[in-house]
Every structure is written in structure tokens, then in C-alpha cells.
C-alpha positions in Angstrom: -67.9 -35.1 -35.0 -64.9 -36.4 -37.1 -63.2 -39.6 -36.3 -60.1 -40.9 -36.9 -59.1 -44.7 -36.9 -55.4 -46.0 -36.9 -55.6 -49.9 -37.5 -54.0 -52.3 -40.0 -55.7 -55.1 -38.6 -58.6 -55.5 -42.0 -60.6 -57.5 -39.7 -60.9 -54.9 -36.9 -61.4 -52.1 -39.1 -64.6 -53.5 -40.4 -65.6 -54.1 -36.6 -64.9 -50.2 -35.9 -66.3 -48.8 -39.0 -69.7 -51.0 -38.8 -70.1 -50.1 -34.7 -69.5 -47.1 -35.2 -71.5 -46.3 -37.6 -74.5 -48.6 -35.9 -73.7 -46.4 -32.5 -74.1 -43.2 -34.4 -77.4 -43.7 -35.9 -78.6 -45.6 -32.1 -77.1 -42.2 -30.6 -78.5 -39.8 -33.2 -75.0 -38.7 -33.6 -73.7 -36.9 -37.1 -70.5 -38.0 -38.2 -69.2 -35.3 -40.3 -66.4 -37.7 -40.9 -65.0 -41.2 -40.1 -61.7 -42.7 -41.9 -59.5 -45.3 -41.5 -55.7 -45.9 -41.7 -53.2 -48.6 -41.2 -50.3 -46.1 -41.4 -49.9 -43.5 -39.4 -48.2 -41.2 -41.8 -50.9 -41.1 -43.7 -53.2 -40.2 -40.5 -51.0 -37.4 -39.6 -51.6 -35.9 -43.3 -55.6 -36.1 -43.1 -55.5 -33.9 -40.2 -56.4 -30.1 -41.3 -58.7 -29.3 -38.2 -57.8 -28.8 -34.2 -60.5 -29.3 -31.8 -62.4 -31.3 -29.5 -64.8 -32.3 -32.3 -62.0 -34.6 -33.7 -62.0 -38.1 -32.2 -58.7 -40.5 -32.5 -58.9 -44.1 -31.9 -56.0 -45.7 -31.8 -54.5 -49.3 -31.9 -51.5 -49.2 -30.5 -49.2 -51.8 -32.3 -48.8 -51.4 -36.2 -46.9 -52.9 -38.6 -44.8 -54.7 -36.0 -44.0 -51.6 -34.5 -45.9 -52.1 -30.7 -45.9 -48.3 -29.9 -46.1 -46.6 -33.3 -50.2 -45.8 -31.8 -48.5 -43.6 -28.8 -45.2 -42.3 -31.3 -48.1 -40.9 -33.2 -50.8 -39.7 -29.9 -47.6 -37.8 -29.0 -47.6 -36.0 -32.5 -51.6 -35.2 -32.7 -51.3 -34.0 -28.9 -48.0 -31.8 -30.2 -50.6 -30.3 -33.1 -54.1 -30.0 -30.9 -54.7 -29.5 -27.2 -58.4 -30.0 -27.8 -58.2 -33.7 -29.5 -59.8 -36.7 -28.0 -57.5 -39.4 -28.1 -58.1 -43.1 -27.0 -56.0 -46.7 -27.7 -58.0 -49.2 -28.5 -55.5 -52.3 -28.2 -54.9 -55.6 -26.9 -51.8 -54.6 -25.7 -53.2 -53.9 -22.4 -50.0 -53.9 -20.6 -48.8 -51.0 -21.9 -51.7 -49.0 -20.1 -49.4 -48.0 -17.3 -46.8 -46.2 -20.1 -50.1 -44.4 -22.4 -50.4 -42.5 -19.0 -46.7 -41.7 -18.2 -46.7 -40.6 -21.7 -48.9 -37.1 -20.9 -50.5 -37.5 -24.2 -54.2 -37.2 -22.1 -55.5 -40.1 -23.2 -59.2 -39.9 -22.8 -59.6 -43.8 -22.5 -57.5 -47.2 -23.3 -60.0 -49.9 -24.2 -59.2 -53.5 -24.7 -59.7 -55.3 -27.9 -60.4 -58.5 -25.8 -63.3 -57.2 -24.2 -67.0 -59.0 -24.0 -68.6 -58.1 -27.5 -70.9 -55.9 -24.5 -68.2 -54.0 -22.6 -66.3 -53.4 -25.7 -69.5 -51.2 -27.5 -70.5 -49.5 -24.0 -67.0 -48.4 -23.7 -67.1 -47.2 -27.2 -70.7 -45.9 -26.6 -69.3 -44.1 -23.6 -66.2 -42.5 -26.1 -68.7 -41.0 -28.6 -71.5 -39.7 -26.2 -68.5 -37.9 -24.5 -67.0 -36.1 -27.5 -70.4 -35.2 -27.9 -70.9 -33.4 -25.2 -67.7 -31.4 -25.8 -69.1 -30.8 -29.1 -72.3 -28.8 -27.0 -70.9 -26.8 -24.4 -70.6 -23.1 -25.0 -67.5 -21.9 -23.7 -66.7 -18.6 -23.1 -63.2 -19.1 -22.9 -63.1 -21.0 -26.7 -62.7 -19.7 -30.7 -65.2 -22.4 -31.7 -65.5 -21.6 -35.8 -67.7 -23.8 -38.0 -67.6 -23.1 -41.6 -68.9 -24.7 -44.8 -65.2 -26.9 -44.8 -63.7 -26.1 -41.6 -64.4 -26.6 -38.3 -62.3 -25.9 -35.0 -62.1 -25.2 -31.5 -59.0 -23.6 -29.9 -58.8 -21.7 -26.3 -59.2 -18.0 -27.2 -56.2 -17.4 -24.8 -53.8 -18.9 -27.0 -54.4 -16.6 -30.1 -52.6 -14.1 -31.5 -53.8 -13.2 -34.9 -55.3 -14.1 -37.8 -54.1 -12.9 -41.1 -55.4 -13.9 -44.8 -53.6 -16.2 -46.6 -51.8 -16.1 -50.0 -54.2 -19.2 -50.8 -57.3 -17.9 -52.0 -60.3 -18.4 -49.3 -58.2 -19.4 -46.5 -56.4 -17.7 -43.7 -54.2 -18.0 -41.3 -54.5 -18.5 -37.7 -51.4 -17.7 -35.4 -51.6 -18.9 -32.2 -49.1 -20.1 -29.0 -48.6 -23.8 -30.4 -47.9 -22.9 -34.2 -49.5 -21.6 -37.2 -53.1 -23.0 -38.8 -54.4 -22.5 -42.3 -57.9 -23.0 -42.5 -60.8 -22.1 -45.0 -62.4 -19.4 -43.6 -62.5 -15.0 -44.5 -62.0 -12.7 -41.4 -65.2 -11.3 -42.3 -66.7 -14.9 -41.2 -64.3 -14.7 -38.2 -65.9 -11.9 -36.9 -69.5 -12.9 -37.7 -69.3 -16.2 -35.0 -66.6 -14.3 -32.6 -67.0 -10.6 -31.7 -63.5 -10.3 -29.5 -61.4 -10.2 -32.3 -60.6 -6.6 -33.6 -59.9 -5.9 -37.0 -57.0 -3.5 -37.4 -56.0 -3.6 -40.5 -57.5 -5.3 -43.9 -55.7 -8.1 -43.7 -55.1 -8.9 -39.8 -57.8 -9.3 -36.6 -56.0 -9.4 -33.4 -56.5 -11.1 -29.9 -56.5 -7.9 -28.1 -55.9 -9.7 -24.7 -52.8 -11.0 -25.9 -50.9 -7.5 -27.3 -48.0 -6.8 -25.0 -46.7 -3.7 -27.5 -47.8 -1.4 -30.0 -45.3 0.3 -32.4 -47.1 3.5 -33.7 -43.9 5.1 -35.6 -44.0 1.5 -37.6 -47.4 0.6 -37.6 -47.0 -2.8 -36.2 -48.7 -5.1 -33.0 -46.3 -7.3 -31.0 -47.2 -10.4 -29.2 -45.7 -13.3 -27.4 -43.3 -15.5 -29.0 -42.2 -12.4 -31.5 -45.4 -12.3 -33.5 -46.1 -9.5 -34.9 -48.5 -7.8 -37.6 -49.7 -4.8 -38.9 -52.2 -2.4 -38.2 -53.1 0.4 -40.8 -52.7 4.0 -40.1 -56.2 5.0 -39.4 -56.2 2.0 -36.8 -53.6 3.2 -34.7 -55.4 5.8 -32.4 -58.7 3.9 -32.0 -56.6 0.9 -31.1 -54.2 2.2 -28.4 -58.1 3.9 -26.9 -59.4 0.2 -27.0 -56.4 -1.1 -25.3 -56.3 1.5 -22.8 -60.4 1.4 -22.0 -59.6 -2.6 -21.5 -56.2 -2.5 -19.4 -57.5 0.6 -17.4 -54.9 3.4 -18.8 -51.7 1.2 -19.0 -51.4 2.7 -22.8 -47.4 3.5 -21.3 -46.1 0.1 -21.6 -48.1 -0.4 -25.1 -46.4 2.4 -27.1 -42.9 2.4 -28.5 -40.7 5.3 -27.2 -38.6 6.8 -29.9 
């Protein structure tokens, strides 16, 4: 679990950072990571994961600004479907517009509650990440590396390609492009539905609307596109046509 704070209140950081770190020893929970920030800017930078694993609580007024906390749930829910965002705020009144927002706020939890009802509700936050942390779902890339870890639904990828940086690549998917360290030979060790088709590339074959044999390329949604190397072509087009029961017409570029 990774947690992100955004509060420039010095006094209610060090009530978040010590409950937190109290509830996650009480819990037996392992925080992989837990920062703090009183700008958001500097939030936004920290960020090189997407997942449900990544927890953001944040205060909604800062710096005098009193909804710089949902300017910046509106950029994290822009980047990662998966995140867990709450407000914790004593703004309560702007409840009502977190909601109309359609950032999916997971919870919006008073500042001004009992001592009590303010940890429980906290309590509550943790245990549920959690629990999203656990499930196996079939319908996830869930990758957990040695310094990355994310979750994205497998339905939104594309490709993955390496990446001029050395040990990382690059995952292409419907909201963007993510660099993370990874190889593709680990890709393929924790998610067998990729397919390798070229040195360089591992595709979503679900998500291949075109294959261009004359040029050697794959085409997906959004005009993504990659390569696939010349002894791929044939056992490619057979995978695709075994899994989309002979529909190899539609695949194949006519020339």
C-alpha cells in the first residue's frame, strides 16, 4: 500500500502520519510507502505508479485556495482509474460538489470528527484498500516488481514496448502512455495473455483491430501501432484467427 497525503496544515500532518502509522501496525498492514505534501504540484510529481494500491488523502483547502484538494483529485483521476481517493477536510460543505465532480471519491471525512469516529473512518479507508490490494482479478494486469508496482484493467492495453531508458518500458494503454521499471521478460512471467511478437513489443491480443503483413506492423485503437518481426507474422495472424473464430479477413491489410 502507498499513501499519499496532501496537507499544509504542520499540525495535521503529524496527526495523519502518527495514526496512520499506529493503524498500520494495529492492522498488520505494510506500507510500502506514506508521504506528505503541502503542495500539490509536488504530489502530482511523486506519482510514477497507477493502481488501486495507491491511496490519496486529501485536504481540500490549501494555501488559501479552498478547492485546490479536488483541482488536484480531478488530475490523479485524469492519470489512474484504479486510485483510491478520499478528502479529509473540514470543509464539509463542499461534500455535495466532491460528488458532482465524478472524481469517485471513495470517502469525504471530517476533520472535526470525535478523536473515535475520525480513526474508525480512517480504519475503515485502509482496511478497504487492502482488500483491493487481495482480490485476484481476472480482468486486471496487476505487476509487482522490485520498484514498481501497478494495477490497470487488462482491457485497456495495448502494448508494451522497451524503453530507450535502460530497465524500464513502456506501457501503452487507452488513457496514455506509462513508463515503469520492469523487462517484458518479467511481464510475461506474472501475465501469460500478452504475446510477444517482436523483441521489443508484447501485445494485448484482444485489443488488435488490424494486422499489416506487407509492413510488418499491429494496429490498435486510438492509432497505436507497433511492430511485429517477420517470423511473427504467420503464427500471429493463426493466434488471432484460433481466438476470433476465423475472422483473419478483417485483420489483414489488402494490397
Amino acid at each position: 500500500m502507498k499513501i499519499f497525503i496532501l496537507e499544509d496544515d504542520y499540525r495535521q500532518q503529524g496527526r495523519m502520519e502518527t495514526l496512520l502509522q499506529r493503524l498500520s501496525v494495529q492492522n498488520n498492514l505494510p506500507l510500502a510507502q506514506l508521504e506528505i505534501f503541502s503542495r500539490a504540484e509536488r504530489l502530482l510529481e511523486a506519482i510514477e505508479e497507477r493502481g488501486s494500491h495507491q491511496l490519496f488523502l486529501l485536504a481540500m483547502e490549501i494555501k488559501g485556495n479552498p478547492l485546490r484538494g479536488l483541482e488536484l483529485a480531478k488530475q490523479i483521476r485524469q492519470q489512474d482509474s484504479q486510485a483510491i481517493i478520499v478528502f479529509v477536510t473540514s470543509h464539509s460543505e463542499l461534500m455535495s460538489l466532491t460528488f458532482r465532480s465524478q472524481v469517485s471519491a471513495l470517502d469525504f471525512i471530517d476533520k472535526g470528527l470525535e478523536p473515535d469516529d475520525f480513526e474508525k473512518r480512517i480504519e475503515a479507508v485502509l482496511l478497504y484498500v487492502q482488500r483491493q490490494e487481495q482480490k485476484t482479478v481476472g480482468d486486471v494486469f496487476f505487476f509487482q516488481g522490485k520498484y514498481s508496482q501497478l494495477q490497470i484493467p487488462f482491457e485497456e492495453i495495448y502494448y508494451l514496448e522497451t524503453s530507450p531508458k535502460p530497465h524500464r518500458i513502456l506501457l501503452h494503454y487507452s488513457s496514455g502512455i506509462l513508463e515503469f521499471f520492469a523487462s517484458l521478460e518479467e511481464v510475461l512471467e506474472q501475465d501469460s495473455r500478452f504475446y510477444q511478437c517482436h523483441r521489443s513489443y508484447i501485445i494485448n491480443l484482444k485489443n488488435v483491430i488490424r494486422v499489416d503483413r506487407r509492413n510488418r506492423m499491429v494496429y490498435f485503437q486510438d492509432q497505436k501501432s507497433c511492430l511485429i518481426s517477420r517470423r511473427k507474422i504467420t503464427e500471429l495472424l493463426v493466434t488471432l484467427r484460433r481466438m476470433r473464430e476465423g475472422s483473419t479477413k478483417n485483420l489483414e491489410h489488402s494490397d
